[in-house]
Each structure stands twice: as structure tokens, then as C-alpha cells.
mmCIF file of the N, C-alpha and C atoms, coordinates in Angstrom:
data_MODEL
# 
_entry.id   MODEL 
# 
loop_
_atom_site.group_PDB 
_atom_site.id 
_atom_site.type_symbol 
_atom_site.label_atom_id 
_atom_site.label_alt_id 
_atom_site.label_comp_id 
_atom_site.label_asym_id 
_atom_site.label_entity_id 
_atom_site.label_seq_id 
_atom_site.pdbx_PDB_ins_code 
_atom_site.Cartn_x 
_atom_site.Cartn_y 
_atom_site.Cartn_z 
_atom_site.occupancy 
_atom_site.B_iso_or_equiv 
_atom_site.pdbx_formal_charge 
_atom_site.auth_seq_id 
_atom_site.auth_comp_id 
_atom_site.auth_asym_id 
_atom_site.auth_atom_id 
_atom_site.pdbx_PDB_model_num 
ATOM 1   N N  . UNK A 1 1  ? 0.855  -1.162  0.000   1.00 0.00 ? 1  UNK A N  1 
ATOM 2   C CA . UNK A 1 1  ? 0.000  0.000   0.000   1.00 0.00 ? 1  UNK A CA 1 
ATOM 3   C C  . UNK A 1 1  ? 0.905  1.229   0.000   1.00 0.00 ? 1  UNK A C  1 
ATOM 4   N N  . UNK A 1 2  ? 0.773  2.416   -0.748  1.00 0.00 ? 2  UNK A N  1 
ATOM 5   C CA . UNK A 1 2  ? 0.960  3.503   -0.650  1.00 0.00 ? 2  UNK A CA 1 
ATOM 6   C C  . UNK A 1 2  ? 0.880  3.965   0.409   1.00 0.00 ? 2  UNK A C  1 
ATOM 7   N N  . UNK A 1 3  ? 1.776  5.087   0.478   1.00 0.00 ? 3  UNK A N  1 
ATOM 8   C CA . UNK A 1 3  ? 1.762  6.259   1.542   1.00 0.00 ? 3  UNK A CA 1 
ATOM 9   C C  . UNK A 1 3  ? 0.838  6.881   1.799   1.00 0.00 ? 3  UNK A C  1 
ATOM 10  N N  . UNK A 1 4  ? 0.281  7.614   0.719   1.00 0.00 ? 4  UNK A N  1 
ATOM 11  C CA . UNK A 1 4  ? -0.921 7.989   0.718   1.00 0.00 ? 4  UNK A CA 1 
ATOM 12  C C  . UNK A 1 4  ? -2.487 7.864   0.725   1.00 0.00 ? 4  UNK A C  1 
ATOM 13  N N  . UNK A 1 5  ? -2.225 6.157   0.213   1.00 0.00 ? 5  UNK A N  1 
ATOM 14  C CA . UNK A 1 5  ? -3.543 5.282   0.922   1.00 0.00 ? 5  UNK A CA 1 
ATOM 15  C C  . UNK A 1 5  ? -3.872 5.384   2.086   1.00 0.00 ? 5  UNK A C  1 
ATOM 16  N N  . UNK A 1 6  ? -2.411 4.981   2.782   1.00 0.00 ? 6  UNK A N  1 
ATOM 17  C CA . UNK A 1 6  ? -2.571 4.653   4.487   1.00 0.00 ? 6  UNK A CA 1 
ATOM 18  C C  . UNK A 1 6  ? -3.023 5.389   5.041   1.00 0.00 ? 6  UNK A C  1 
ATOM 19  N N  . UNK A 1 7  ? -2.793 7.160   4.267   1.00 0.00 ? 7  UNK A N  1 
ATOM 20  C CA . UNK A 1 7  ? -2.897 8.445   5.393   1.00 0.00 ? 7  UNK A CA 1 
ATOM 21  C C  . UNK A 1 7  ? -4.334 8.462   5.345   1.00 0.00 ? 7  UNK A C  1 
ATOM 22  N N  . UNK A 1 8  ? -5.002 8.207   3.573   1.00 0.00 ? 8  UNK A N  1 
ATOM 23  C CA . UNK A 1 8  ? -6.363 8.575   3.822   1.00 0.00 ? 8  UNK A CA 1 
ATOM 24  C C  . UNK A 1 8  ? -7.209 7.375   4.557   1.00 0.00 ? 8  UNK A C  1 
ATOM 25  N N  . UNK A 1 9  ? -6.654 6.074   4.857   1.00 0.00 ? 9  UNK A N  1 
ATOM 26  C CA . UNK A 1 9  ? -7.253 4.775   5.532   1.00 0.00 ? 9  UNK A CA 1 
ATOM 27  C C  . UNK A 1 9  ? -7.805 5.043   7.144   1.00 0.00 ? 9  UNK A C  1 
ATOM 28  N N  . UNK A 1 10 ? -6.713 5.787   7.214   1.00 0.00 ? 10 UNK A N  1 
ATOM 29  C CA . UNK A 1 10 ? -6.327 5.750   8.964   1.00 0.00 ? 10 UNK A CA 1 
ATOM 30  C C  . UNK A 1 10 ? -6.939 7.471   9.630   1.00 0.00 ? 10 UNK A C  1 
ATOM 31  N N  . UNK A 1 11 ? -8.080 7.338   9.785   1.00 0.00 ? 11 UNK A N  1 
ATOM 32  C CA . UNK A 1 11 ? -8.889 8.719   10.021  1.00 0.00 ? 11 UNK A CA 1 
ATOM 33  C C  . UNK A 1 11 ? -8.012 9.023   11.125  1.00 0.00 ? 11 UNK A C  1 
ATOM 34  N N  . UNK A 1 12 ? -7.841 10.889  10.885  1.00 0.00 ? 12 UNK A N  1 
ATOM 35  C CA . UNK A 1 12 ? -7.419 11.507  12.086  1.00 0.00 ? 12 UNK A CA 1 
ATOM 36  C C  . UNK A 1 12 ? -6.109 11.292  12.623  1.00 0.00 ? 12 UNK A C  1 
ATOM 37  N N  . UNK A 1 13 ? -5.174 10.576  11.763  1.00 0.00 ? 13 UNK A N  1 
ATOM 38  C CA . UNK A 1 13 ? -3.564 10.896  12.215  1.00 0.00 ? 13 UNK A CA 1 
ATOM 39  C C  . UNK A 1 13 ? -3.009 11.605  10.863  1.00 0.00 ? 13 UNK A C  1 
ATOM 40  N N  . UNK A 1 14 ? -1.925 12.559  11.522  1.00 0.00 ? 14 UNK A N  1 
ATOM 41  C CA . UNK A 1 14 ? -1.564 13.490  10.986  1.00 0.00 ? 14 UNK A CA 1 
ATOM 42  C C  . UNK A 1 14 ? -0.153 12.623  9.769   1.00 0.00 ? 14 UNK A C  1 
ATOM 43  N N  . UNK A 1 15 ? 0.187  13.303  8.661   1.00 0.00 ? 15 UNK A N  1 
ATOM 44  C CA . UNK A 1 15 ? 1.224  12.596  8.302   1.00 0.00 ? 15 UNK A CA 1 
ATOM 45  C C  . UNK A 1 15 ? 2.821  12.552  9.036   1.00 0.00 ? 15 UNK A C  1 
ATOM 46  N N  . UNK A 1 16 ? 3.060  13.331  9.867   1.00 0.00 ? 16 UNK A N  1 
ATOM 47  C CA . UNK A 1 16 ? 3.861  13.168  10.879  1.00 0.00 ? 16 UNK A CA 1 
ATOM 48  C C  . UNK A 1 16 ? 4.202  11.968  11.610  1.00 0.00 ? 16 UNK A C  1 
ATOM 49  N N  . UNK A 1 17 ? 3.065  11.473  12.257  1.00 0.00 ? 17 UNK A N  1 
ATOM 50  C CA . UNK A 1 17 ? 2.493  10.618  13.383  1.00 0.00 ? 17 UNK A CA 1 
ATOM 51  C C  . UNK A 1 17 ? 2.565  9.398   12.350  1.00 0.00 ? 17 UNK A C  1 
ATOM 52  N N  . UNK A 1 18 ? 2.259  9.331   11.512  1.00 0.00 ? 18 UNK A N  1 
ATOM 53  C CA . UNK A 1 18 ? 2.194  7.886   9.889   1.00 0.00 ? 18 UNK A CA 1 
ATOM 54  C C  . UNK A 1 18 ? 3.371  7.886   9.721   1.00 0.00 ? 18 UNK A C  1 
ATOM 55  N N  . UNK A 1 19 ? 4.290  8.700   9.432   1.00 0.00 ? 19 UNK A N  1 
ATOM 56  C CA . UNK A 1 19 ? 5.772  8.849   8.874   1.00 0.00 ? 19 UNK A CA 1 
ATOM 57  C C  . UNK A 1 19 ? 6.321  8.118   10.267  1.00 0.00 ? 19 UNK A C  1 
ATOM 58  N N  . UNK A 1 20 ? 6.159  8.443   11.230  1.00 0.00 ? 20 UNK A N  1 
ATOM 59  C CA . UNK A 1 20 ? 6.944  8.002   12.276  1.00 0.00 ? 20 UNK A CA 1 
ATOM 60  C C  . UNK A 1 20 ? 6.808  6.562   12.773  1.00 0.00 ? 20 UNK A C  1 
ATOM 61  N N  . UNK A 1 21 ? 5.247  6.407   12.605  1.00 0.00 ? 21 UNK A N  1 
ATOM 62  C CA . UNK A 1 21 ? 5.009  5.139   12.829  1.00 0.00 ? 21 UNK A CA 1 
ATOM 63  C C  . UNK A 1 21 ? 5.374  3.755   11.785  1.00 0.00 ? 21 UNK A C  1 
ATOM 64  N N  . UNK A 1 22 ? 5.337  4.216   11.071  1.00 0.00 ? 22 UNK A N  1 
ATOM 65  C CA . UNK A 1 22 ? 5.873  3.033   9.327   1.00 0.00 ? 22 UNK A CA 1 
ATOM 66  C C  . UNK A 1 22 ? 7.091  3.169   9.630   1.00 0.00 ? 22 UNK A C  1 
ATOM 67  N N  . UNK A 1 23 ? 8.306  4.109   10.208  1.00 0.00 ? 23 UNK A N  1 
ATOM 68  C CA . UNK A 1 23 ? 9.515  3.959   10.365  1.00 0.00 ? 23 UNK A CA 1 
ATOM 69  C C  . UNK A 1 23 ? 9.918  3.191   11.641  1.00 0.00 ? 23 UNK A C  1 
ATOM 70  N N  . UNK A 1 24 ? 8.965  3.416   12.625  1.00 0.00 ? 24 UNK A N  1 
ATOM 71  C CA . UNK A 1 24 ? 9.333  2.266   13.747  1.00 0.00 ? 24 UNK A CA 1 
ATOM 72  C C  . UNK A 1 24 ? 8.931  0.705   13.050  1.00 0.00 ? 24 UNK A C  1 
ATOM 73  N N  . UNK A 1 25 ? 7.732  0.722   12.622  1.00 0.00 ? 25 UNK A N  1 
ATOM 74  C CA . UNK A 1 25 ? 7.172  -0.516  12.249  1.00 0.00 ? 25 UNK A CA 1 
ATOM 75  C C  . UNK A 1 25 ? 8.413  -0.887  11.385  1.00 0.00 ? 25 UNK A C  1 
ATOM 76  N N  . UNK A 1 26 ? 9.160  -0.211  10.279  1.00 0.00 ? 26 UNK A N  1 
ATOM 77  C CA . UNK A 1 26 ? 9.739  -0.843  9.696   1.00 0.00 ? 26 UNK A CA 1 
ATOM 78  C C  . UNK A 1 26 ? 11.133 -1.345  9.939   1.00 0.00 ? 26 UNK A C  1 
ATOM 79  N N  . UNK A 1 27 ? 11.885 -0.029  11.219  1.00 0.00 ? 27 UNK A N  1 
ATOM 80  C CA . UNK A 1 27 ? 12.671 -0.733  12.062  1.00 0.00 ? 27 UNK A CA 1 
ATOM 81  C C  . UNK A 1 27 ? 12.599 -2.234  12.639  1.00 0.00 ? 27 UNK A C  1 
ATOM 82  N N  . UNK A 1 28 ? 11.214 -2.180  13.057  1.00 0.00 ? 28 UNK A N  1 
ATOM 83  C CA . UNK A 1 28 ? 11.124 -3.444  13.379  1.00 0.00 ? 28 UNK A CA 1 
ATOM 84  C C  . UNK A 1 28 ? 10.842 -4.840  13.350  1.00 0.00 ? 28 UNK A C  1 
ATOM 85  N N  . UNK A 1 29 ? 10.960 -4.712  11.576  1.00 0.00 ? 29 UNK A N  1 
ATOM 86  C CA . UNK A 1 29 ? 10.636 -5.925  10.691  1.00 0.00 ? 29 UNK A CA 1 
ATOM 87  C C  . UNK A 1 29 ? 9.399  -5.745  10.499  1.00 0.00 ? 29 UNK A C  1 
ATOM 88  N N  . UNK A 1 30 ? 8.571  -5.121  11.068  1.00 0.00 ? 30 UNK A N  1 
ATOM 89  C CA . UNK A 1 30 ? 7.380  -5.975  10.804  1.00 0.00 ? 30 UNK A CA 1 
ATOM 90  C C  . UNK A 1 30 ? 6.324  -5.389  9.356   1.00 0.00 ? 30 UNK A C  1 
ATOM 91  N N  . UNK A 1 31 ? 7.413  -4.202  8.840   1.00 0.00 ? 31 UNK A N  1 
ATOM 92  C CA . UNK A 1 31 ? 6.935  -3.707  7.679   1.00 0.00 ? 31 UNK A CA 1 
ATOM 93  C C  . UNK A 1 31 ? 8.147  -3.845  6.760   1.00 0.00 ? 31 UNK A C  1 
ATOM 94  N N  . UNK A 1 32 ? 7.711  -3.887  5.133   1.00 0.00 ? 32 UNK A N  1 
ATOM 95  C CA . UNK A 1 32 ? 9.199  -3.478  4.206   1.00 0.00 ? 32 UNK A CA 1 
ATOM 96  C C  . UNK A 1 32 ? 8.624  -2.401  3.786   1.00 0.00 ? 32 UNK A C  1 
ATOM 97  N N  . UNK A 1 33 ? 9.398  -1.846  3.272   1.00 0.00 ? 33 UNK A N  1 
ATOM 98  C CA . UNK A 1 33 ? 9.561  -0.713  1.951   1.00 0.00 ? 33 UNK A CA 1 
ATOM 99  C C  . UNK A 1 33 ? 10.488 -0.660  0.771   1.00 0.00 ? 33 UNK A C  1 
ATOM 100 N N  . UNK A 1 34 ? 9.486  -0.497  -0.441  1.00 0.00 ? 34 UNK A N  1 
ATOM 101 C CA . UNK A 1 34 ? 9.935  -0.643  -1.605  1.00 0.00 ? 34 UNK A CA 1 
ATOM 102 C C  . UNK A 1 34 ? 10.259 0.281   -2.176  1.00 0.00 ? 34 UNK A C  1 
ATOM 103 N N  . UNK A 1 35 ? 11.310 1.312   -2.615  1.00 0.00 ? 35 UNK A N  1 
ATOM 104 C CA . UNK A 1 35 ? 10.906 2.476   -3.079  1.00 0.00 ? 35 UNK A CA 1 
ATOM 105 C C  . UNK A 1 35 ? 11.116 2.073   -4.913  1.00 0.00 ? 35 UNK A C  1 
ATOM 106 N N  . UNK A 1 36 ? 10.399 2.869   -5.863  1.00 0.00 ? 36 UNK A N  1 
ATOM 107 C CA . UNK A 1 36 ? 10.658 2.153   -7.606  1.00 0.00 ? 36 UNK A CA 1 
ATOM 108 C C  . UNK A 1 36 ? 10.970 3.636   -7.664  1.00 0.00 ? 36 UNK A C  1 
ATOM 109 N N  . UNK A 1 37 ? 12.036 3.309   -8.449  1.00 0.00 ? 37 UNK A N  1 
ATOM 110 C CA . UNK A 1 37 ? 13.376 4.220   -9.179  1.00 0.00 ? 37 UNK A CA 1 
ATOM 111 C C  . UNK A 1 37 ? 11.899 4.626   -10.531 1.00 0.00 ? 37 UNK A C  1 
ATOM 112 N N  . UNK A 1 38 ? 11.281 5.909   -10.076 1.00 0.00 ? 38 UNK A N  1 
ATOM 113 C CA . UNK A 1 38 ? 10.158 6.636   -11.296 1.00 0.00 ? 38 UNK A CA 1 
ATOM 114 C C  . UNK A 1 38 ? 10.469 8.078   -10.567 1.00 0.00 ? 38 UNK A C  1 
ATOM 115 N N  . UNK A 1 39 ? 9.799  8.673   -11.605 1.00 0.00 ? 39 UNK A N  1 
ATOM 116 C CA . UNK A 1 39 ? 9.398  10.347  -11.586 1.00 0.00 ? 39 UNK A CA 1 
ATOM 117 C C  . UNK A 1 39 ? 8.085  10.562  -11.677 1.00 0.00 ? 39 UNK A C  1 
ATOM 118 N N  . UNK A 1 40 ? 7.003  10.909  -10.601 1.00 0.00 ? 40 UNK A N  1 
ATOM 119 C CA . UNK A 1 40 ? 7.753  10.858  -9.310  1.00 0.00 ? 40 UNK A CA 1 
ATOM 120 C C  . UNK A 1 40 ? 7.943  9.924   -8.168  1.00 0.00 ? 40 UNK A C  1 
ATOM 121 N N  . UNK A 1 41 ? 8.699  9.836   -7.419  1.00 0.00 ? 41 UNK A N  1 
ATOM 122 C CA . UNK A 1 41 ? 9.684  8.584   -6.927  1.00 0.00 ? 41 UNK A CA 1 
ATOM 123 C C  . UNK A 1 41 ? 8.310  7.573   -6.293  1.00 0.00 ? 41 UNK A C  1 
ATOM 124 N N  . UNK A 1 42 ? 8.111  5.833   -6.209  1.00 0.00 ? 42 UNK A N  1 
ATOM 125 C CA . UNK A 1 42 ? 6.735  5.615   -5.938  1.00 0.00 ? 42 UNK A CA 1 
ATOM 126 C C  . UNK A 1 42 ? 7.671  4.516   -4.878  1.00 0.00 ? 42 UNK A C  1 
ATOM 127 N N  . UNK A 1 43 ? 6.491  4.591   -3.445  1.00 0.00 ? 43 UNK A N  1 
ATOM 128 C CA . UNK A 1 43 ? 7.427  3.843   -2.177  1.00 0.00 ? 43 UNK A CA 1 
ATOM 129 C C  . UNK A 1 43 ? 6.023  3.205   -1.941  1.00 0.00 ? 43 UNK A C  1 
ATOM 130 N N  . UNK A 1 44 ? 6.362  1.917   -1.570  1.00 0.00 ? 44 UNK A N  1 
ATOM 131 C CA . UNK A 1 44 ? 5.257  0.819   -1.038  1.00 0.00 ? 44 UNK A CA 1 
ATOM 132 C C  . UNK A 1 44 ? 5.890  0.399   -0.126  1.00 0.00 ? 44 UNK A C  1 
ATOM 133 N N  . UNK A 1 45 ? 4.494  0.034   0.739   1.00 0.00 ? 45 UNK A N  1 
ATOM 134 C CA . UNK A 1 45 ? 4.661  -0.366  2.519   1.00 0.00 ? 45 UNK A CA 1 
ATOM 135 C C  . UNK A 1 45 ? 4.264  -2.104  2.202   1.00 0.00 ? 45 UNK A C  1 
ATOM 136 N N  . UNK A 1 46 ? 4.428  -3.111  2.288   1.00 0.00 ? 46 UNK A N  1 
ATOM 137 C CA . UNK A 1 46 ? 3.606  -4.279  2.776   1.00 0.00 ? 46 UNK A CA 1 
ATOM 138 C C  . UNK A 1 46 ? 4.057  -4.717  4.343   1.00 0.00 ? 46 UNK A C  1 
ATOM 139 N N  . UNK A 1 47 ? 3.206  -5.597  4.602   1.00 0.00 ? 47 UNK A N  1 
ATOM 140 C CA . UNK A 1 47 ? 3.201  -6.288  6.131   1.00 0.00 ? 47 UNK A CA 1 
ATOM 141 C C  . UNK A 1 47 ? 4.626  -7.068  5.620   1.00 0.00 ? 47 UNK A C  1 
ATOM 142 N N  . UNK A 1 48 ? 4.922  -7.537  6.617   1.00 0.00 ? 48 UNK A N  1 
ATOM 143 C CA . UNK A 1 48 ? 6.286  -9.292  6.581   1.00 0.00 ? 48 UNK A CA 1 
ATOM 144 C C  . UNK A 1 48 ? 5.213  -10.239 7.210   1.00 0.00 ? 48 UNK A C  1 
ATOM 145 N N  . UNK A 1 49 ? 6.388  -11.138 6.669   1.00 0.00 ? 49 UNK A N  1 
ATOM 146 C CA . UNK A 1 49 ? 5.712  -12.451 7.190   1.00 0.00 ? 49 UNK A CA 1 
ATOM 147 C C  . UNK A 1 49 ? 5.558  -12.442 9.126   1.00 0.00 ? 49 UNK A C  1 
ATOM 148 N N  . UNK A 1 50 ? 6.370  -11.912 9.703   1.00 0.00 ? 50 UNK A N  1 
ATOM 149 C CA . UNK A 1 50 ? 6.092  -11.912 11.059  1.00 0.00 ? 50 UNK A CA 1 
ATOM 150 C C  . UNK A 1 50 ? 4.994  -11.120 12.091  1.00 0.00 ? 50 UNK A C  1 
# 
């Protein structure tokens, strides 16, 4: 899922609070991120297997 899916999924958190949270989550395995080499640049979130 997009970045911008998530923000409009998830009522009432700011993109701050999303940015911060997908970066812990992804610290901590339990998310990846894909970023595809385009103009303009396109980054996907999925779950992991854990």
C-alpha cells in the first residue's frame, strides 16, 4: 500500500504521526519498503511475514 492510501485509511492521524510510525514498524521488521526508481519517486509499505 501507498503512503498515501494509508494516510487517507487511517482517520485523524496526521502525516507526521504515519511517517513516524511506518519507520518504527519498519525498524522493526514488521513492515518493508519498496521504493521504484520513477518520476515521481513511488514507495510501497507491505506487512512481513512476522
Amino acid at each position: 500500500m501507498r503512503f498515501t492510501e494509508l494516510l487517507q485509511r487511517i482517520p485523524g492521524i496526521s502525516q507526521r504521526m504515519l511517517t513516524r510510525s511506518v519507520r518504527h514498524l519498519e525498524r522493526d521488521g514488521l513492515l518493508t519498503r519498496t521504493v521504484h526508481p520513477e518520476v515521481p519517486p513511488r514507495v510501497e509499505y507491505e506487512l512481513t511475514a512476522t
